[in-house]
Steps between C-alpha positions, in 0.01 A plus 500: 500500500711303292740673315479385129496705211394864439414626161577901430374623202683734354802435717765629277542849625350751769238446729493084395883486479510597872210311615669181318776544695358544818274222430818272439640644812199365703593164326256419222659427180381797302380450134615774321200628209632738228351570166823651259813614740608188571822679559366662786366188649811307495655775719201448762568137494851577528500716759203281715783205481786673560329615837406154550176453382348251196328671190397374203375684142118457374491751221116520346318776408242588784221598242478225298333202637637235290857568614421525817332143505786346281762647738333393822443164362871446422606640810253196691603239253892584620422537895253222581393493788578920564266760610493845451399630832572927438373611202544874460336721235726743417557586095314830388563775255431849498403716188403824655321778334158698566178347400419687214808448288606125621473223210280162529819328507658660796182460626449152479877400552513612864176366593580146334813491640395526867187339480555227261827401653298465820201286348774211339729493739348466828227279298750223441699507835175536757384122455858443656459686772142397613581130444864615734285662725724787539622789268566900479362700227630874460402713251706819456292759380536874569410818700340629138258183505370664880536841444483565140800704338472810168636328211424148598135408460615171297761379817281632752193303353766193416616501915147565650384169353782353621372628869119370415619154398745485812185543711298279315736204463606500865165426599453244301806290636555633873382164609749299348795745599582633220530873566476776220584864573667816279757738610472840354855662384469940486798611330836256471802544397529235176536529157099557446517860729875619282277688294278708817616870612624322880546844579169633477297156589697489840310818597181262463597226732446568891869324586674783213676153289482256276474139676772192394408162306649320855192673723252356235663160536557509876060558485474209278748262704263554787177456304622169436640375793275270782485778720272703208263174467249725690503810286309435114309701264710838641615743270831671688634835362836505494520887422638743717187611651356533143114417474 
């Protein structure tokens, strides 16, 4: 496969940060999605150059369509001729809480922000791909959207249509070789898990730890590599022995 450009959403910290950097690493030229911190994704830039690699920053929101188009567009207009050849689905949001007392708007919020994100994105960057004849598709979604997790009916429901759409898609495209797969995180140490008793949850995972953002992103690295252009429409926990 060529290597080209790879667009991480929600590259600014955690799980995408380290994927982005691995990603640069293998030698794509990572694009760099954030929404707000662009603080935080000027030190993932930094850092993927000062190790060598080439990053640039695509802030857009990954729910709103409009953005999305306009900052795609501008980011063609600038790089004619360039393809993006890795596009990884990475923002989400959690908003836990049980069923009965959880909002419309915490509700709605994770779901659009997994599933929505997924729709524009990949939308505008698959004609590239199937007129390339070549491209990797990886959705991250999560152990809760296989398995189902207390407290998270809105990101479990948010990550298992992440998994249905992964299946579907892939079979739609598998002959032009464009693959499509999702990796499925358990518990990781980044800012979104700060908030969970590690503690207690490590007494729920078979291998007794948390797992790091670079295991996640060594997954990824291979989905997207030639020697993965067999393997499409898997979902791969990536979860201690979890599910």
């Amino acid at each position: 496969m060529n290597k080209e450009y790879a667009l991480v959403t929600g590259a600014s910290r955690g799980i995408g940060r380290a994927i982005a950097e691995r990603l640069a690493k293998d030698g794509y030229t990572v694009l760099i999605n954030y929404n707000s911190n662009t603080a935080a994704a000027e030190a993932t830039k930094s850092a993927i150059e000062s190790a060598g690699g080439k990053a640039e920053l695509l802030p857009f929101n990954v729910c709103d369509g409009k953005a999305i188009e306009s900052a795609l567009r501008g980011w063609e207009a600038a790089h004619e001729g360039a393809q993006i050849s890795v596009l990884v689905n990475n923002a989400g949001i959690r908003k836990d809480g049980l069923m009965v007392f959880m909002t419309e708007e915490d509700w709605h919020s994770v779901l659009q922000t997994s599933t929505e994100a997924f729709y524009y994105i990949t939308h505008h960057v698959l004609g590239g791909m199937l007129r390339a004849r070549h491209g990797r598709i990886v959705n991250v979604t999560s152990i809760s959207g296989v398995i189902g997790m207390p407290g998270q009916a809105n990101y479990s429901a948010a990550k298992a249509a992440l998994i249905g759409a992964t299946k579907a898609l892939s079979k739609e495209i598998a002959s032009r070789k464009v693959t499509v797969n999702a990796v499925a995180p358990g518990f990781i140490c980044t800012d979104m898990t700060a908030d969970l008793d590690e503690e207690a949850l490590r007494k729920t995972i078979p291998a007794g730890r948390f797992g790091r953002p670079e295991e996640v992103a060594a997954l990824v690295s291979f989905l997207c590599s030639e020697e993965a252009g067999y393997i499409t429409g898997q979902v791969i926990n990536i979860a201690g022995g979890m599910g």
